[in-house]
C-alpha positions as CSV (number, residue, x, y, z in Angstrom):
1,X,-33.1,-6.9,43.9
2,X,-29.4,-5.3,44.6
3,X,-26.3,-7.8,44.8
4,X,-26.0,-8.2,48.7
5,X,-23.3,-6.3,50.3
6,X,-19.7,-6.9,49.7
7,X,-16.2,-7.3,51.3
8,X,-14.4,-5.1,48.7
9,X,-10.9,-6.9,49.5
10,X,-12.3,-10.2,49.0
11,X,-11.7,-12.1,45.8
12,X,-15.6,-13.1,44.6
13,X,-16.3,-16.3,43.5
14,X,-19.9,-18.3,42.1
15,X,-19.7,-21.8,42.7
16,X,-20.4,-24.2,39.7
17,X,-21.3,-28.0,40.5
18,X,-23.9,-30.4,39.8
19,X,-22.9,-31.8,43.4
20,X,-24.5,-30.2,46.4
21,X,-22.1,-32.1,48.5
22,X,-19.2,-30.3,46.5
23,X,-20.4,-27.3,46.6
24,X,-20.8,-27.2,50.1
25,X,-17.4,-29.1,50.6
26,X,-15.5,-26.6,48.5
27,X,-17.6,-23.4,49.5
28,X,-16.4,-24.3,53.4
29,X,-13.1,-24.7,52.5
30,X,-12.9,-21.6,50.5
31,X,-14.6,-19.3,53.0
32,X,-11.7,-20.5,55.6
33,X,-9.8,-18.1,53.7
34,X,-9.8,-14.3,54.6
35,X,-9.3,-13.0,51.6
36,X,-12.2,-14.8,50.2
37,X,-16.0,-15.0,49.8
38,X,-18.6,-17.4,47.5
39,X,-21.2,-15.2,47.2
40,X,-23.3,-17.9,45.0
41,X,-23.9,-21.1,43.9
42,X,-25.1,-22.6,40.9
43,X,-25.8,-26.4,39.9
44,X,-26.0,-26.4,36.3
45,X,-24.7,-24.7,33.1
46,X,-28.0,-22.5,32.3
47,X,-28.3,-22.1,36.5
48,X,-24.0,-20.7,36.6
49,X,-25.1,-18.0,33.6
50,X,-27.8,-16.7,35.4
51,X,-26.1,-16.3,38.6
52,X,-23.3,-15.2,37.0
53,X,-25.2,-12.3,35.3
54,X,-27.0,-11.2,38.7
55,X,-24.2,-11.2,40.6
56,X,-21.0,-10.4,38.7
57,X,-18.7,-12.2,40.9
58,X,-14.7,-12.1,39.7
59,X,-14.0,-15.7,39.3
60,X,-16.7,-18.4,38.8
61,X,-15.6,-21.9,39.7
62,X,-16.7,-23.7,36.7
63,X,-18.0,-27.3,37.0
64,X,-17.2,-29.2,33.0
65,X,-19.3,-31.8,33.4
66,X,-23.3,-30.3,34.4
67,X,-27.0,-31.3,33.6
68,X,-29.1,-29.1,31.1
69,X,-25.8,-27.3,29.9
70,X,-22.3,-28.4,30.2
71,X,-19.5,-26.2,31.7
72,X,-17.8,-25.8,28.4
73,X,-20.7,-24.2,26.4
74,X,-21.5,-22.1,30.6
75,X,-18.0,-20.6,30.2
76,X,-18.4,-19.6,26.8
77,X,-22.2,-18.0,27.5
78,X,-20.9,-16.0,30.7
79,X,-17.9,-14.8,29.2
80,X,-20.1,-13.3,26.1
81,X,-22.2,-11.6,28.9
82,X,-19.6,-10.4,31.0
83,X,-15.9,-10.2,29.7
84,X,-14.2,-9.1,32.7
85,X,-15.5,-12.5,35.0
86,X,-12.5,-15.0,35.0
87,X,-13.6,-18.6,35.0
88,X,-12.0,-21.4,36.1
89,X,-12.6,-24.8,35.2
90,X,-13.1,-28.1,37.3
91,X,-12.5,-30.9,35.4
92,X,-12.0,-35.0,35.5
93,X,-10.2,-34.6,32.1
94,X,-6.7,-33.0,30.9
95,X,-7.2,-34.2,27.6
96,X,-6.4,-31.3,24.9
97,X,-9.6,-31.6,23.4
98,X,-11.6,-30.4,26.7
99,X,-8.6,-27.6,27.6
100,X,-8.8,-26.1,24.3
101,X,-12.4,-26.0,23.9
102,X,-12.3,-24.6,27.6
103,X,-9.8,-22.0,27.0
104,X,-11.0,-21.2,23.7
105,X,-14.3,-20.5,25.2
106,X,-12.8,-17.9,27.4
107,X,-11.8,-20.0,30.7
108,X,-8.5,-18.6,32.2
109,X,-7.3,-22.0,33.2
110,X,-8.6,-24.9,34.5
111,X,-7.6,-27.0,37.1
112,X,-8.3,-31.2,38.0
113,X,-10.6,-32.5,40.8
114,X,-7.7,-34.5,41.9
115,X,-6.0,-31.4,42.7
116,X,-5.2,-30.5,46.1
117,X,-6.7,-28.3,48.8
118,X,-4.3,-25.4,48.9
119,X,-4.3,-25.8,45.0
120,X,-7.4,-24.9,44.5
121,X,-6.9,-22.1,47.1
122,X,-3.9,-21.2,45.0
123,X,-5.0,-21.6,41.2
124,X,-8.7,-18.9,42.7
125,X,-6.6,-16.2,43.7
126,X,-3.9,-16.4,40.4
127,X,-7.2,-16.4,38.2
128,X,-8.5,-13.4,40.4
129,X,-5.7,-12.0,39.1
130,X,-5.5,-12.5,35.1
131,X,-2.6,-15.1,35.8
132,X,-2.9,-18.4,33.7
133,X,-3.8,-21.5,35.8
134,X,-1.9,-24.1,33.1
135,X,0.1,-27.1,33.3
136,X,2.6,-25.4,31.3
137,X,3.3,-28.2,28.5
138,X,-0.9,-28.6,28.0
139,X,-0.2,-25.0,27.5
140,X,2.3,-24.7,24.9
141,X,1.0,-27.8,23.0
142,X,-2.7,-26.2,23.1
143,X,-1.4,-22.3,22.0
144,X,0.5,-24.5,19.4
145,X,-2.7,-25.9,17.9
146,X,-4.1,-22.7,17.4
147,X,-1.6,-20.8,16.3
148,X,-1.2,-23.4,13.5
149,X,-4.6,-22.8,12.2
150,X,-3.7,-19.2,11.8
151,X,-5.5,-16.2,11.6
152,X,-9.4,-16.3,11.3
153,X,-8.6,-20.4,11.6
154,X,-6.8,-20.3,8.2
155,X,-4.1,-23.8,7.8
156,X,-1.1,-22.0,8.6
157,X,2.8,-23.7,8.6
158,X,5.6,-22.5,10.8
159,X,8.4,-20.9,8.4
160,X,10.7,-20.7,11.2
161,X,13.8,-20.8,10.3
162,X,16.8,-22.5,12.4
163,X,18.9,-19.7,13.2
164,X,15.8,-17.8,14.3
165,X,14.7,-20.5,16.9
166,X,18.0,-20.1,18.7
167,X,17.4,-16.1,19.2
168,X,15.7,-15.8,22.7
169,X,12.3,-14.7,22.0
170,X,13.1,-11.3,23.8
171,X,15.2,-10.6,21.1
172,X,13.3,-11.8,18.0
173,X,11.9,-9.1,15.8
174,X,8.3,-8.8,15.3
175,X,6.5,-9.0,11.9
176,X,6.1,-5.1,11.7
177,X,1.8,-5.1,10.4
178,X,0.7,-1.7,8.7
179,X,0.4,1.2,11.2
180,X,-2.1,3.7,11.8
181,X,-0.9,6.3,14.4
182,X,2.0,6.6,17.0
183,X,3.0,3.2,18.2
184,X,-0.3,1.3,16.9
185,X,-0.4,-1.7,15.1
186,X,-3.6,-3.4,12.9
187,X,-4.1,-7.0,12.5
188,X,-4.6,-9.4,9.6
189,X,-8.3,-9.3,10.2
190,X,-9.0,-5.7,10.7
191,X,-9.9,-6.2,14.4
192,X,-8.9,-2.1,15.7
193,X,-7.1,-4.0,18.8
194,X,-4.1,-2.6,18.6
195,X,-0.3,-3.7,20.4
196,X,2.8,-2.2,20.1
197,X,6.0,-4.2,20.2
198,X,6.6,-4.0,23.6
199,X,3.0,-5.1,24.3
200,X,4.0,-8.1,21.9
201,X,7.3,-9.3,23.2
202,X,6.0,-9.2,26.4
203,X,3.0,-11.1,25.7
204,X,5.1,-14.0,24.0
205,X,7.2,-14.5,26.8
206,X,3.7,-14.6,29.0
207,X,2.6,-17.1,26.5
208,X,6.0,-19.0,27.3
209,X,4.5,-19.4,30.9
210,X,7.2,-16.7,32.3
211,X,5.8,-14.9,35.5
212,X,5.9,-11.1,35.9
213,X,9.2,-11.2,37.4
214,X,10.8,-13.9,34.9
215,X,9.4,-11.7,32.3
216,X,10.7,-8.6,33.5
217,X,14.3,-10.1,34.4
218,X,14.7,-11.6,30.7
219,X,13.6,-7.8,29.0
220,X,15.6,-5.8,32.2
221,X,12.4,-3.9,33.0
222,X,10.8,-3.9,36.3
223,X,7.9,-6.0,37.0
224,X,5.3,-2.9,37.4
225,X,6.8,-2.1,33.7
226,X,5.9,-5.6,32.4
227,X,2.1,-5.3,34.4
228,X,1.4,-2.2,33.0
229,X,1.9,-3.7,29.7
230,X,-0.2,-6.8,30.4
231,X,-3.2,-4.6,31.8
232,X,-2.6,-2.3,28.6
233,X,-3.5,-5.8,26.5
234,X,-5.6,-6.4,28.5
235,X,-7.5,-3.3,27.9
236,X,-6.8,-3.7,23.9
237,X,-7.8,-7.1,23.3
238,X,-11.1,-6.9,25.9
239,X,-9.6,-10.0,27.8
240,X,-10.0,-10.5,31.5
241,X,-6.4,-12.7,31.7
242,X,-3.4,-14.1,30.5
243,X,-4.7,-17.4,28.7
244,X,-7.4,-14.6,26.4
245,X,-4.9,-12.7,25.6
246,X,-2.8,-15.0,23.9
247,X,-5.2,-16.7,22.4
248,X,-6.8,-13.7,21.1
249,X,-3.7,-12.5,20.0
250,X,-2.7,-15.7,18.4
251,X,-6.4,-16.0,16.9
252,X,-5.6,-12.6,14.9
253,X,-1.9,-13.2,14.1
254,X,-0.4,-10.7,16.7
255,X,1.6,-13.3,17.9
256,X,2.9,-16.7,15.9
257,X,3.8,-20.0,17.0
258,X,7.6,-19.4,16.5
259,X,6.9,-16.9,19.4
260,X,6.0,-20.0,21.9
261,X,9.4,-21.9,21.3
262,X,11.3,-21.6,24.7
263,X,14.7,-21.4,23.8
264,X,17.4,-23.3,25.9
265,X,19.6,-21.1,28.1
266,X,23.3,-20.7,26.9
């Protein structure tokens, strides 16, 4: 049976929670919003991967703690079926254990139940659009974690030097890797996603937490410059957002953990 009819300028979203009560709560409160429309619900992990594969929605509103399957291992299924849905999480816990599993899993962000209305509101349309929905320390101290195991999940220590923590990340030089054509670069692994520098730098400072604009401002490009280059990673790595990419990119060694390290203005 075809998808029902859409609102093409309406951000998409499958509703994930074991809680009717929720789901009807949150559905109410998102449809209030004009640039939005739940076009599904689902109240279980096994239930959000099949809606999620009949109806393609953009962002699924991901419930962690579900019957039959949890919303960790959901996340994880849906993304393998369909890369370009961006998930985010509704949790109880902030604990780095459930954020990394979640992000490493493929979730964009995640955010509490505790979390206010216009939050919420806020944190569906960022992941509509790629943006990372992180408390920005969870962030740096989970992208820390896995950059340390290296690439492939190797034990990998920081050889950062001194010096080279007090150069701005903008103006850090990148490992060169071995090239194969015109700007292209090959990780550790073999993987044939390729980046070129400027697809790098930029992507560290995204991994910093910088915005579009912050981003642009520190490399004196203009902010369509520095989304161009995010939606070319995007492209590269097969990542729906900002939280895959880095992750991916620190998974394969594109980016190290000396690359996080926010250096203090002058």
């Amino acid at each position: 049976m075809p998808s029902p009819a859409r609102n093409s300028n309406k951000i998409t979203i499958l509703l994930c929670d074991d809680h009717a009560m929720v789901r009807e709560g949150t559905r109410r409160l998102l449809e209030a919003e004009p640039d939005m429309e739940v076009v599904g619900e689902a109240s279980d992990g096994l239930e959000a991967i099949e809606m999620a594969a009949k109806l393609s929605p953009q962002v699924v509103a991901m419930d962690v703690s579900m019957p039959r399957m949890n919303g960790i291992e959901a996340t994880k299924r849906v993304k393998e079926a369909n890369p370009s849905v961006c998930i985010l999480a509704l949790t109880a816990y902030d604990d780095f254990q459930y954020v990394t599993r979640l992000l490493e899993n493929g979730a964009s962000g995640y955010i509490l139940k505790s979390a206010r209305s216009e939050e919420l509101i806020a944190a569906i349309r960022a992941t509509a659009l790629g943006e990372s929905v992180l408390d920005q320390k969870i962030a740096k101290e989970v992208f820390s974690r896995i950059a340390r195991r290296g690439p492939q999940g190797s034990s990998q220590e920081s050889t950062q030097s001194s010096d080279e923590a007090r150069v701005p990340v903008s103006q850090r030089p990148l490992a060169e890797p071995a090239t194969s054509g015109a700007g292209a670069t090959s990780t550790r692994d073999g993987d044939p996603s390729v980046l070129t520098v400027k697809e790098r730098t930029v992507l560290a400072l995204a991994a910093r937490g910088l915005s579009n604009k912050e981003i642009a401002q520190e490399l004196r490009v203009s902010p369509r410059t520095v989304q161009s280059h995010l939606a070319s990673v995007f492209l590269k790595l097969d990542v729906a957002s900002r939280t895959e990419a880095v992750i991916t990119a620190l998974k394969k060694g594109i980016i190290k953990e000396k690359d996080l390290e926010v250096t203090p203005c002058e």
